[in-house]
Backbone bond lengths (Angstrom), bond angles and torsions (degrees), N, CA, C in turn:
res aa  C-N    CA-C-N  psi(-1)  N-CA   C-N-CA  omega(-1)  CA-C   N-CA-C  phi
1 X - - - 1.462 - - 1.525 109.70 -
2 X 1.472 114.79 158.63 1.603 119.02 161.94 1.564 99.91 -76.19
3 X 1.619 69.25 167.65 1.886 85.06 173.69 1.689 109.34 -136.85
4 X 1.047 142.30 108.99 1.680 135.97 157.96 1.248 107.06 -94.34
5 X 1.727 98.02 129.09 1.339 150.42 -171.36 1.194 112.54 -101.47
6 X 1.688 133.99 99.86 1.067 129.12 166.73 1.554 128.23 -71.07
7 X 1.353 122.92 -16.54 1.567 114.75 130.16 1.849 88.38 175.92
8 X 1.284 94.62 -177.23 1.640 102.28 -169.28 1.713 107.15 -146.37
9 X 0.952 104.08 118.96 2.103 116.41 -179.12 1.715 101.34 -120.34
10 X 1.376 93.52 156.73 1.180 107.30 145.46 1.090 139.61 -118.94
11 X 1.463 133.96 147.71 1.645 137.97 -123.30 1.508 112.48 -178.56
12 X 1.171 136.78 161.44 1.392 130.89 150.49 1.299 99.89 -83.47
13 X 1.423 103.58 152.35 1.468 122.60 171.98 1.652 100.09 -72.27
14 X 1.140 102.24 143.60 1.806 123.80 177.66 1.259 124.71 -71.14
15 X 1.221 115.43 -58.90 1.688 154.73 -159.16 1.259 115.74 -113.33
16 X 1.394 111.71 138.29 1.468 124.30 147.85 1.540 109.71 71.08
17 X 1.356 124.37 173.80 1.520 113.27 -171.94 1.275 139.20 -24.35
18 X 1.531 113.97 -33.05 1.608 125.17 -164.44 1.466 100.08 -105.54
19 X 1.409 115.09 7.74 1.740 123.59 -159.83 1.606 93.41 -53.90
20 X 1.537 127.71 131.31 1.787 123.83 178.43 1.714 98.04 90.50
21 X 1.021 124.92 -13.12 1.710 106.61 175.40 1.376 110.57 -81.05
22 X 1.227 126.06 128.17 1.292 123.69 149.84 1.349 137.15 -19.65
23 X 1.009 138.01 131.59 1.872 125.51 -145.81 1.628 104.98 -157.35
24 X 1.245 128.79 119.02 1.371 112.18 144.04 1.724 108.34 -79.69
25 X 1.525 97.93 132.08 1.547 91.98 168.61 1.821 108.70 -115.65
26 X 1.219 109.13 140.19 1.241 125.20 164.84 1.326 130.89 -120.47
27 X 1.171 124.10 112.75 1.064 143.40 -161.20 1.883 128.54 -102.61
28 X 1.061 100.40 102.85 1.968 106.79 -162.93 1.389 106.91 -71.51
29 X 0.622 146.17 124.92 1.798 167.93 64.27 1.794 89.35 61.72
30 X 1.090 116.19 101.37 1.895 104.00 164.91 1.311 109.00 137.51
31 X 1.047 157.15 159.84 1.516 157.86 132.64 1.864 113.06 -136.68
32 X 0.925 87.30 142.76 1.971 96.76 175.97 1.726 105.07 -96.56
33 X 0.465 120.68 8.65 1.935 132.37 173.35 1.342 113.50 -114.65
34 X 0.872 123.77 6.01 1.539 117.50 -169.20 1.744 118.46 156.39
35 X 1.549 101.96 118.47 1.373 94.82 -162.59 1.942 112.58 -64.06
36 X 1.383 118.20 -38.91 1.288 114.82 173.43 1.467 92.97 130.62
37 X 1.098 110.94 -2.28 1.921 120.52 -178.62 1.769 107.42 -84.46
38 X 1.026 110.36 124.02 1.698 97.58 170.84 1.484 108.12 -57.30
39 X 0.999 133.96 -39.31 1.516 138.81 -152.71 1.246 106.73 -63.44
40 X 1.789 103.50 -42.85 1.498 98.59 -176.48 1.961 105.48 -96.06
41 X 0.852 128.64 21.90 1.916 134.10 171.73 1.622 95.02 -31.64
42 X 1.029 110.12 -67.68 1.512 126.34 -152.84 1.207 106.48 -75.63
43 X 1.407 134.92 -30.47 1.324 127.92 153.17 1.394 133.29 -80.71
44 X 1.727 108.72 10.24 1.492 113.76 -171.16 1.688 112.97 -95.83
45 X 1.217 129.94 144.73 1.321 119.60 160.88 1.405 134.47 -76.26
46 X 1.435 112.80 5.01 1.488 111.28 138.70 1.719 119.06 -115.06
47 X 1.470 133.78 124.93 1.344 107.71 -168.71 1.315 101.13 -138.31
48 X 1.543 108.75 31.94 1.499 113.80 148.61 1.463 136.72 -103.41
49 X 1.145 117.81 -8.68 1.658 153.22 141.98 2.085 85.76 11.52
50 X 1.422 117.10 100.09 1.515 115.18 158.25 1.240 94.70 -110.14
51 X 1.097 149.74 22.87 1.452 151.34 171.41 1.579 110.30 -84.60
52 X 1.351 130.40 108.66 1.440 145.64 126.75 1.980 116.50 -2.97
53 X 0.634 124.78 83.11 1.638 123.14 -169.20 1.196 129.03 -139.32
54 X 1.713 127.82 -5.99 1.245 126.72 -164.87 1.911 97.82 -102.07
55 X 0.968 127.63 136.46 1.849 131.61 158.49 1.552 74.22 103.44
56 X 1.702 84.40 -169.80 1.610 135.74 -165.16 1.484 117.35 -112.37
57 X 1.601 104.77 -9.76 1.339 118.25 -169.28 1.167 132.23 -86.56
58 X 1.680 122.94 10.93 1.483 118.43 167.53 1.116 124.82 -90.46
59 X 0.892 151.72 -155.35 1.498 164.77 -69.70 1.497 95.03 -174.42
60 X 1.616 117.49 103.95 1.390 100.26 -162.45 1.466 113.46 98.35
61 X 0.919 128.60 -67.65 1.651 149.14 -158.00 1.587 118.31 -41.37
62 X 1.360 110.13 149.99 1.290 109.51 175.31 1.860 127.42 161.93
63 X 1.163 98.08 -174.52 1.656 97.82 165.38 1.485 124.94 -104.75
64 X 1.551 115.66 123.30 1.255 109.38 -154.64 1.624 78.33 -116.72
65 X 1.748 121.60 135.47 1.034 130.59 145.09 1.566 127.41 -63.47
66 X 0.490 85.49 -33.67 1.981 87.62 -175.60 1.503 115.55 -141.35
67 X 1.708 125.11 134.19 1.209 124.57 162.66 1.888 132.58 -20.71
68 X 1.250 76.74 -51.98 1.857 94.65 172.58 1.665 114.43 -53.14
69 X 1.002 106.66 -39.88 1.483 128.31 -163.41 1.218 119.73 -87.95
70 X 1.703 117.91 -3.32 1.226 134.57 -138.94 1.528 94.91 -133.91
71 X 1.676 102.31 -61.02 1.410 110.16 179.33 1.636 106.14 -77.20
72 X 1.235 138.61 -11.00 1.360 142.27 164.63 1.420 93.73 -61.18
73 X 1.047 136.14 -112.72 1.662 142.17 145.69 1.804 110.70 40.79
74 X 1.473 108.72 -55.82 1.496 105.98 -165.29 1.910 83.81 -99.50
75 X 1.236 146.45 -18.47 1.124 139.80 156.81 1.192 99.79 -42.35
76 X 1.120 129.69 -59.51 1.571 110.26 -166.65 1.477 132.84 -62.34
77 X 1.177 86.72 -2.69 1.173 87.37 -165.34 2.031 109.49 -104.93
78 X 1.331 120.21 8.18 1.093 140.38 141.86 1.370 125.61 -45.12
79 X 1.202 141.76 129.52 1.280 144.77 -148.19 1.670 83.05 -109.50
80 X 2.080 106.85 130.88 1.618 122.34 -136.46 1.891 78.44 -90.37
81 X 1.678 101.76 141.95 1.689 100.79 164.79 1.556 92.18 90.97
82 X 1.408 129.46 -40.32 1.658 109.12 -172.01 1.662 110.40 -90.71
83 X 1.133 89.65 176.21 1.611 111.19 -178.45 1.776 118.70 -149.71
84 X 1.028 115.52 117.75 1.775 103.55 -177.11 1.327 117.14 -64.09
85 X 1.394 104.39 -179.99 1.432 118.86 -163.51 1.737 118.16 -41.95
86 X 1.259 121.95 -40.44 1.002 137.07 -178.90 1.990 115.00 -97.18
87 X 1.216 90.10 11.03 1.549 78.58 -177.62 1.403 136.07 103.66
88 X 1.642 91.69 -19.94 1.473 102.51 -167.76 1.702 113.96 -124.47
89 X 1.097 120.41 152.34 1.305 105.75 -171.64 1.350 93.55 -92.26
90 X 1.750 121.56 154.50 1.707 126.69 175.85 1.629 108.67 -130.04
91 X 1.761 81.78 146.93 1.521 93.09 -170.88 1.737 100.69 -135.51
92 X 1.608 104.30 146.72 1.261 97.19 -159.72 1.954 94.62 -110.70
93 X 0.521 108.90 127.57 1.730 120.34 -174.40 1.400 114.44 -83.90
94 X 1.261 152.59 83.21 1.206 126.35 -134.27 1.902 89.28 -157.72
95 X 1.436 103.56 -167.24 1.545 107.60 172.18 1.910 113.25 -166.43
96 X 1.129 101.39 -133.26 1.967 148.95 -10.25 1.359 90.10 72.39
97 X 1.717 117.65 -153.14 0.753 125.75 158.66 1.707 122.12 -123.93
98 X 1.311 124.99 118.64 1.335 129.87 -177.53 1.401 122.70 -45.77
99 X 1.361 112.24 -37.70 1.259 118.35 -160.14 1.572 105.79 -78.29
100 X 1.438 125.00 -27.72 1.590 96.23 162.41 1.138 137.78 -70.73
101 X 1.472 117.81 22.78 1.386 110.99 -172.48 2.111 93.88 -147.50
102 X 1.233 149.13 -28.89 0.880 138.99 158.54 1.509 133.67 -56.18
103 X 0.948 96.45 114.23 1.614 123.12 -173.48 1.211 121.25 -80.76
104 X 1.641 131.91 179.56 1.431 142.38 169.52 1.485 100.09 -80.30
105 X 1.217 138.17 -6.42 1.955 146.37 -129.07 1.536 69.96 -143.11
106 X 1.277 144.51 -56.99 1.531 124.48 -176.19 0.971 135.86 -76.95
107 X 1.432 94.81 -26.90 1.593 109.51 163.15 1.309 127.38 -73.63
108 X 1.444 111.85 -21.24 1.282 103.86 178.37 1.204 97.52 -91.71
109 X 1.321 145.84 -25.90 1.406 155.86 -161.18 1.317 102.44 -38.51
110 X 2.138 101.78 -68.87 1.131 125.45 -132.81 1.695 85.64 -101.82
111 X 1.616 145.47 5.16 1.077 164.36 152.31 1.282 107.83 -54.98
112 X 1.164 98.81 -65.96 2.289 122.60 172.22 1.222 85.16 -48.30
113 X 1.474 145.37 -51.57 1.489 131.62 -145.14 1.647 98.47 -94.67
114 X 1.335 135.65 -11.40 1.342 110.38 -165.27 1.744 108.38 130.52
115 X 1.324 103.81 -59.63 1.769 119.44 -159.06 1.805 105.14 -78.44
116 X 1.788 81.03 132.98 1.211 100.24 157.31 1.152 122.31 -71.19
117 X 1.379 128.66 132.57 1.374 110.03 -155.34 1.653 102.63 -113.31
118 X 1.368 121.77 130.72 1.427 129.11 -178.99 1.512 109.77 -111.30
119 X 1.755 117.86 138.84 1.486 93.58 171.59 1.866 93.28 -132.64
120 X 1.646 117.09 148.65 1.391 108.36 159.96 1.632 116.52 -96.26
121 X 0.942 135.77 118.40 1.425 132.52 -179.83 1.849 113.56 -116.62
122 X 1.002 104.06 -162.02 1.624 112.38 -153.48 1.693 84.23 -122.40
123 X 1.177 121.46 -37.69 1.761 113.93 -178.38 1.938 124.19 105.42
124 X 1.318 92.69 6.28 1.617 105.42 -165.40 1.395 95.39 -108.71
125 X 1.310 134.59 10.27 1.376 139.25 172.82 1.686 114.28 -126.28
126 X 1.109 110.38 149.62 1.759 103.25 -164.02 1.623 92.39 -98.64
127 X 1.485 109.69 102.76 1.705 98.05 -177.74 1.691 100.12 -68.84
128 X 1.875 84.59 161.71 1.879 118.78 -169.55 1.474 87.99 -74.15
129 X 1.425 96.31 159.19 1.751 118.78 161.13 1.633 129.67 -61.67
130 X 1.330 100.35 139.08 1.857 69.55 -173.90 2.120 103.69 121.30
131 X 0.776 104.41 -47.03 1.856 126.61 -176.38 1.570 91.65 -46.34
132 X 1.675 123.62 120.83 1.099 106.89 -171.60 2.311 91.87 -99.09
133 X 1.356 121.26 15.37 1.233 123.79 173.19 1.201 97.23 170.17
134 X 1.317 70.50 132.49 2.048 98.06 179.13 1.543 111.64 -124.03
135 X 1.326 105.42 108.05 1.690 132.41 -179.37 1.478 99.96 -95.04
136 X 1.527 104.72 96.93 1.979 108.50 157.64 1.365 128.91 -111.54
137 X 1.257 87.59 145.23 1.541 87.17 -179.16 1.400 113.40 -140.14
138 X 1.168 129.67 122.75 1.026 141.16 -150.34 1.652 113.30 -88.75
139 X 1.477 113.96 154.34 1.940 89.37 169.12 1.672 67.24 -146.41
140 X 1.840 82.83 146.37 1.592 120.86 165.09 1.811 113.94 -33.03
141 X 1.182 110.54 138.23 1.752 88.39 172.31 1.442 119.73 105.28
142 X 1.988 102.08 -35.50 1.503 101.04 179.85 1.414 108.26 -115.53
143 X 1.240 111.20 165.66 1.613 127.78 -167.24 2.225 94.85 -78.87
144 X 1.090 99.30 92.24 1.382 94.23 157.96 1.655 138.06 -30.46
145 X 1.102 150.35 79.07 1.356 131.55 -164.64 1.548 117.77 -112.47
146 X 1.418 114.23 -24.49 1.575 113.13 157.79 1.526 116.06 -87.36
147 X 1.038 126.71 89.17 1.502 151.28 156.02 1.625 114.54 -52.93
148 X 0.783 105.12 2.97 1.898 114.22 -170.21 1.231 116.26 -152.02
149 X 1.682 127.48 133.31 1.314 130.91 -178.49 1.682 109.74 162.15
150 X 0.911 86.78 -175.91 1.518 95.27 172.73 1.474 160.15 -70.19
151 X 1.766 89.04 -44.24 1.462 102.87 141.47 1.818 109.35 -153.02
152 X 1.130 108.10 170.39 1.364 107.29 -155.35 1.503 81.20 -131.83
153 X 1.793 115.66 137.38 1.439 106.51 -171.64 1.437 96.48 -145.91
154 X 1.313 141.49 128.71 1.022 135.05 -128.65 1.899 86.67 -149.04
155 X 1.037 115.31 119.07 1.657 123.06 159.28 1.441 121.88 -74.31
156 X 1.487 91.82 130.19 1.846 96.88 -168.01 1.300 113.44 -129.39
157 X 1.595 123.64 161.37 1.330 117.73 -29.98 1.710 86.29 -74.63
158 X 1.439 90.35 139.53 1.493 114.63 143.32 1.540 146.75 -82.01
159 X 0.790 151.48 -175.86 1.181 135.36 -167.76 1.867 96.95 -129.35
160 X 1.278 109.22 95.25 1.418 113.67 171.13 1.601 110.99 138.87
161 X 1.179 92.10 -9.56 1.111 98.43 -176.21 1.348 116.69 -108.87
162 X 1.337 139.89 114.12 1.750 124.75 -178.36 1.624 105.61 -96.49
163 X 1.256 93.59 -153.99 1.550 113.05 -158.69 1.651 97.31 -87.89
164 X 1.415 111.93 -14.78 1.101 110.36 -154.89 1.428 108.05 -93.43
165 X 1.615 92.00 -27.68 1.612 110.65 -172.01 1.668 96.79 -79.93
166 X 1.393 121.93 -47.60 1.417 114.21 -176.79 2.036 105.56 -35.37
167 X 1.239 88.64 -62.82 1.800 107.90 -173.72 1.372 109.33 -36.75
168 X 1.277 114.45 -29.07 1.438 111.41 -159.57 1.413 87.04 -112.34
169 X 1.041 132.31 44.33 1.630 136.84 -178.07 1.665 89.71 -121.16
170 X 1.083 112.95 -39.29 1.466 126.73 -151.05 1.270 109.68 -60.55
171 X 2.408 112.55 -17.09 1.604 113.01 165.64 0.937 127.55 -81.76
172 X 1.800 125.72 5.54 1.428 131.33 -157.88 1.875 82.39 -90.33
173 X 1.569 84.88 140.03 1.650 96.91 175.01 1.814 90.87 -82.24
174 X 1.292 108.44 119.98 1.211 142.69 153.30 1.738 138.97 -131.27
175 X 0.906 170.16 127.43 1.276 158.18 -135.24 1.528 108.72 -111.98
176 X 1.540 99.59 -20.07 1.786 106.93 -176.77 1.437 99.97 -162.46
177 X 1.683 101.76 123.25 1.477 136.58 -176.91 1.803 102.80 -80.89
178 X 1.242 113.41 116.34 2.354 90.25 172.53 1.217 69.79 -136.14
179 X 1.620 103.68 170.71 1.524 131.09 150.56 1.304 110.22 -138.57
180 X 1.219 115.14 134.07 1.500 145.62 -173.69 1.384 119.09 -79.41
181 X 1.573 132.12 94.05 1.355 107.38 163.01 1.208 137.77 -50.31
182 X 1.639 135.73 121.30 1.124 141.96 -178.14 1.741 114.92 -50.57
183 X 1.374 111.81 108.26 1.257 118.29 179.91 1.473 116.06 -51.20
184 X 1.239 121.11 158.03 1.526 111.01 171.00 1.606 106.99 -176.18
185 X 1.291 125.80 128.16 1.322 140.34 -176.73 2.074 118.21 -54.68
186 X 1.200 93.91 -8.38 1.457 127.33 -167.33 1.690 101.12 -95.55
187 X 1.375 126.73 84.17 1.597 119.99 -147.48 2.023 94.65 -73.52
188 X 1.420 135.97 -9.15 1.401 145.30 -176.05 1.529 100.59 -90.03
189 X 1.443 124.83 -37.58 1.515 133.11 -171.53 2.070 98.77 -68.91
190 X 1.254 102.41 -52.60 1.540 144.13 -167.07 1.906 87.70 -50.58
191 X 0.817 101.27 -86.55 1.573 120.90 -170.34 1.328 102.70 -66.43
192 X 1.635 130.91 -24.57 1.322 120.35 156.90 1.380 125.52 -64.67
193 X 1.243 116.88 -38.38 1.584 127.54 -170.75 2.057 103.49 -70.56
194 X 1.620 100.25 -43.00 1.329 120.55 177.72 2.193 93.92 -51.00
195 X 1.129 98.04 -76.70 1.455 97.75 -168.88 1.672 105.62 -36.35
196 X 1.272 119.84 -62.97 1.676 124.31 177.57 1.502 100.25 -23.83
197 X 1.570 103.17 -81.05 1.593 119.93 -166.60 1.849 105.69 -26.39
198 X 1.506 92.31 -47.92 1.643 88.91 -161.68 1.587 111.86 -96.40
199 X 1.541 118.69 13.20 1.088 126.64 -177.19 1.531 105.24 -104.19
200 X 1.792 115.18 -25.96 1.219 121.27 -179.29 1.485 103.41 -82.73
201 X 1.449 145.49 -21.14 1.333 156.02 -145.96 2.017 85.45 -111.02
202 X 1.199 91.33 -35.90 2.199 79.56 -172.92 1.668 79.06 -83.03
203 X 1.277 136.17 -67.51 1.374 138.94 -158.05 1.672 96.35 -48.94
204 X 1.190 130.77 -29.00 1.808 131.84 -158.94 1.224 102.02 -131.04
205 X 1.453 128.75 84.54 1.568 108.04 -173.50 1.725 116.15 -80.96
206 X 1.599 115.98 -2.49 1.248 107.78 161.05 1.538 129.91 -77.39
207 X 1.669 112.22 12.72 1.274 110.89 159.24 1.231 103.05 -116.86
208 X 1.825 101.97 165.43 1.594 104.53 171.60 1.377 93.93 -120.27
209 X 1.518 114.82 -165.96 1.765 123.66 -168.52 1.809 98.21 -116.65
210 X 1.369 108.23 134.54 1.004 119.77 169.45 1.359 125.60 -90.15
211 X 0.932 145.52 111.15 2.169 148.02 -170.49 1.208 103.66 -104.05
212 X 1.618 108.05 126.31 1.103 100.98 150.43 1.797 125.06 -103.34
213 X 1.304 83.01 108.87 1.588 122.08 179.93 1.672 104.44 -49.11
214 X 1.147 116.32 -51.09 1.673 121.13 -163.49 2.107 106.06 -86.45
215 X 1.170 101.87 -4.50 1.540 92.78 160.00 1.683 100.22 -108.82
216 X 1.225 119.61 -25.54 1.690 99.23 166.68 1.207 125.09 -51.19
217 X 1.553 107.85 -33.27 1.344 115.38 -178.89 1.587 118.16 -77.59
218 X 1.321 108.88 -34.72 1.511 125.73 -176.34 1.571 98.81 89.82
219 X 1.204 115.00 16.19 2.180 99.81 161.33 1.332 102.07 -90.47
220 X 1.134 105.56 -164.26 1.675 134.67 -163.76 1.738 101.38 -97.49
């Protein structure tokens, strides 16, 4: 299959376990929650989406014919002679949503190349074999279908989701529980959602709090 790439940098990861690792991130072109149109927000089942995702046209970006061609591509973009902490180079798979378009052919691709391979997804797609971490996160509204992974990261409060539903998250085999304060341009909304997150993490000690670290900083 092709693949379109709404563009690909390198960055430390922000968030969640690997938050400060060095990262190529690549980012897929597409989402099943939400077309990427403002017009339609209000009719989407995710409609907090600050993610960049529609075309071929960022930074990086494009149409990749073939797996090979794809994971060559995000190699480059590895800083030449290094290797991360562990040895391995990491790549963050992300979107939109990744999972309609990553394959067994990308995975092995980007395997051939070096990278540990990381993906964040939405959970309504049954990720391929092979995924060396699987980051889900769920939004209210959609049919859950990856039940298993690594860490499970959940945006709070959301709207559809209660206290009750978090709790009952707590049987999904995952290895690490976070919840995310819900971002918001609104600096009273911002610091409200923040207080929840970290009031539900002292109230739940089988979750921890997820930061995003990389807008404190102001990188990518």
């Amino acid at each position: 299959m092709s693949y379109s790439i709404k563009e690909m940098f390198y960055t430390l990861q922000g968030e969640g376990t690997h938050a400060g690792r060095p990262a190529v991130f690549c980012r897929f072109a597409g989402c099943n929650l939400w077309t990427g149109r403002e017009a339609d927000r209000a009719q989407a089942v995710c409609q907090f989406c600050d993610t960049e995702f529609v075309g071929t046209d960022g930074l990086g970006g494009g149409k990749f014919a073939t797996a090979a061609q794809l994971a060559e591509r995000i190699a480059t973009f590895w800083p030449s002679g290094s290797e991360s902490a562990d040895d391995r180079r990491f790549v963050v798979l992300t979107g939109g949503e990744p999972l309609l378009q990553v394959d067994a052919e990308l995975i092995d691709a980007l395997h051939a190349q070096g990278f540990m391979i990381a993906v964040e997804t939405n959970g309504t797609i049954a990720a391929p074999a092979g995924l060396d971490w699987i980051c889900v996160s769920p939004k209210a509204g959609s049919t859950l279908v990856q039940k298993s992974g690594h860490e499970l990261k959940v945006v709070v409060p959301q709207s559809g989701f209660s206290t009750a539903d978090l709790k009952a998250m707590e049987a999904l085999d995952f290895e690490q529980r976070r919840v995310q304060a819900m971002d918001s341009a609104q600096p009273m909304a911002r610091r409200s959602a923040m207080e929840w997150a970290v009031q539900w993490c002292l109230d739940n000690p089988r979750w921890m709090l997820s930061v995003q670290t990389h807008k404190t900083l102001g990188i990518r």
